[in-house]
N, C-alpha and C positions, 0 to 999 in steps of 0.2 A: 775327339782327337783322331779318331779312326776315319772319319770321313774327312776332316784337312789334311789329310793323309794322304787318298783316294783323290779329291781334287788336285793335290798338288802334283801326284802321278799322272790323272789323264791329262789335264795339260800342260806336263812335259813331253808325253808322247804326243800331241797332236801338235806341237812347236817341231819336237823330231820328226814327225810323219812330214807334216810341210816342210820343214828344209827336206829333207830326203827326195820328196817329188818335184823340188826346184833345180835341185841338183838333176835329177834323173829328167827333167824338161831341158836342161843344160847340154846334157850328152846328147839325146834324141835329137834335138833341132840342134846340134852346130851351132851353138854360138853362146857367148857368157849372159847375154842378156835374153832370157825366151820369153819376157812380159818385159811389156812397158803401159805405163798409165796415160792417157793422151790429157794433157795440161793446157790447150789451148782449141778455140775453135776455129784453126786454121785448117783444116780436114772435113768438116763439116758441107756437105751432110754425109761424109761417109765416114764419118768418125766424132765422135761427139767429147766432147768434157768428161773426165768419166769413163771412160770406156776402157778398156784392157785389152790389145792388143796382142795376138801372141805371133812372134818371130819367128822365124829359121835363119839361120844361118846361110849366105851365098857369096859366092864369088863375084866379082867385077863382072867377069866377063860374062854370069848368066846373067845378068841384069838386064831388061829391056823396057822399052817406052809403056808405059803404063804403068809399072809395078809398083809400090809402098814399099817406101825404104824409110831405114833408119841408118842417121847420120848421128855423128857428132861435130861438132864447129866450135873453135876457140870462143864463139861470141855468146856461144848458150852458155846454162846453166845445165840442164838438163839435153839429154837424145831430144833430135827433132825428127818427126814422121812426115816425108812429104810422097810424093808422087813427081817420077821421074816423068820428063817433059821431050827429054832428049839425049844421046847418048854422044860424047862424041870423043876425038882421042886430042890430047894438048901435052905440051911439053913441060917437065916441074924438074925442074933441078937437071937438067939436059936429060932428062928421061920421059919418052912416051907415057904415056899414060891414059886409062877412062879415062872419063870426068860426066857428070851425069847434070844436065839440067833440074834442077827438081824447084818446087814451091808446091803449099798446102792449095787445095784445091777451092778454098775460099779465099787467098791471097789472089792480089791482082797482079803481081810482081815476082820474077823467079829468084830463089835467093844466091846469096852471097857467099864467097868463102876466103879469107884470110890466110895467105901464105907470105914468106920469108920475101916473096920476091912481089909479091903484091897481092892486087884483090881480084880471085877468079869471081867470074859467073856462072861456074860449076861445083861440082863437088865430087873432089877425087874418091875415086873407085876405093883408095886406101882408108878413106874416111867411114865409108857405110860398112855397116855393122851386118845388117840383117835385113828381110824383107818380112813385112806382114804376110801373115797366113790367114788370120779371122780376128774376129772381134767378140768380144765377152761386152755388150752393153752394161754399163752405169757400175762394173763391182769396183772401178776405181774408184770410186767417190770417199771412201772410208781412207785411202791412203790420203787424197788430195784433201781432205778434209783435217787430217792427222799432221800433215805436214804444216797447215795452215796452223794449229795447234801452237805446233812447236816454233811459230815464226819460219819456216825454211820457204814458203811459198805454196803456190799452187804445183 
């Protein structure tokens, strides 16, 4: 009894220690999301299936041509990780704004983005989330595989 005891204490605390250092990834890098799992090989070869991603937090306006951004778009399911292409400024609801060309660097095609007033070929400043900072090779595979489990996808 003494040892399901023992087990059920460490790992409570190592469920607590990792929320703890997710949160504290939270604060550090600026932003709600500081991991993401890369779910597709459109990033490839700078990012693979697998891979784990971790963010910072940024502003529009520090965003510049080359960087790894994460977006979100009414069309995913999931953040998508592209590589900004081009920056430029367009009008959304009579207000200025970014807007970033982005597409995965295995994509032949820049993507897309759905708003009230139509379909950009950018992706508003208000949209991205974060930029890449580095890359943890393959420890996604346990979540993409988990999810796969559960039916929710890759």
């Amino acid at each position: 009894m003494e040892k399901a005891i023992k087990e059920i204490v460490s790992t409570l605390l190592i469920i607590l220690l990792t929320l703890a250092f997710y949160q504290g990834l939270k604060l550090v890098l600026h932003t709600d999301m500081p991991l993401v799992v890369v779910a597709s090989g459109s990033m490839e070869p700078v990012f693979y299936r697998g891979d784990v991603v971790v963010l910072k937090g940024v502003k529009p306006e520090d965003i510049k041509v080359g960087d790894v951004v994460v977006y979100r778009s009414p069309l995913a399911k999931y953040p998508i990780i592209h590589r900004v292409r081009e920056v430029r400024k367009v009008v959304i609801g009579g207000r200025e704004k970014l807007c970033f060309v982005t597409w995965g660097d295995h994509n032949p095609v820049p993507d897309i983005y759905p708003t009230f007033n139509g379909v950009l070929d950018c992706v508003p400043g208000d949209a991205v989330e974060a930029k890449a900072l580095l890359v943890i090779p393959k420890v996604g595979w346990i979540s993409i595989k988990f999810r796969e489990l559960l039916g929710l996808g890759g």
